[in-house]
N, C-alpha and C positions, 0 to 999 in steps of 0.2 A: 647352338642354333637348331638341331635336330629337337633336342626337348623342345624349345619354342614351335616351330613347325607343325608339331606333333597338339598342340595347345595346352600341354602338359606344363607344370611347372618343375625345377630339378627340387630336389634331395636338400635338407638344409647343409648336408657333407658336402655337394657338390656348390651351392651358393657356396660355403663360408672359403673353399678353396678359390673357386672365381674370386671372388674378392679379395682374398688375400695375393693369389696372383698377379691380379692386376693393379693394386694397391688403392681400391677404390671404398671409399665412402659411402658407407652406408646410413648414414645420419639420416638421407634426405628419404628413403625409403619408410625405417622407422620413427622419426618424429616429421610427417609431413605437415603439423601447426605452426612448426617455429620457419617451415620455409616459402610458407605466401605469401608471393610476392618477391622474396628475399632482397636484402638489400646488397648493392653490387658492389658498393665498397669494400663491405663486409666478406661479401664471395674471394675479393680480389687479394685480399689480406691473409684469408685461409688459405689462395693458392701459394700465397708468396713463406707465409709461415709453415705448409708442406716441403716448402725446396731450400731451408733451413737443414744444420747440422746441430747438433743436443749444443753447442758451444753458445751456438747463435738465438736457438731459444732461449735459453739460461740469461742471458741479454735482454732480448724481448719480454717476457715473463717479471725481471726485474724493473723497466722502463714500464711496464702494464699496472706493475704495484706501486709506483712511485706515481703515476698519473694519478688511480682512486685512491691514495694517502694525501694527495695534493688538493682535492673535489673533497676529502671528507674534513680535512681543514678548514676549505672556505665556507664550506656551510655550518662550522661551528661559532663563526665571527661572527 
């Protein structure tokens, strides 16, 4: 908050620790094209895929390749 105040920006040492801190996403920073507008589905998905265990991903990730294995089917008919 002092660096803010100051008009200063921090240190990329100091961003990458913040953020890894606080476990925040940087995505929206760095590719600010893929997020206007954003869609809130989509937002809602990434919160819920964040509070996920590697178990529960490994599930999802398999359910995600069997949806576009099932899409690249029907469009070969």
């Amino acid at each position: 908050m002092n660096i803010e105040n100051k008009g200063q920006h921090p240190s990329f040492n100091l961003f990458f620790k913040l953020v890894t801190l606080f476990d925040i996403s940087v995505d929206q920073f760095f590719y600010t094209e893929n997020n206007r507008g954003g869609n809130s589905c989509r937002k809602h998905i990434d919160v819920l895929l964040d509070s996920m265990n590697e178990k529960e991903l490994v599930v999802m990730e398999a359910t995600a390749e069997g949806i576009k294995k099932a899409r690249e089917t029907e469009v070969l008919k």
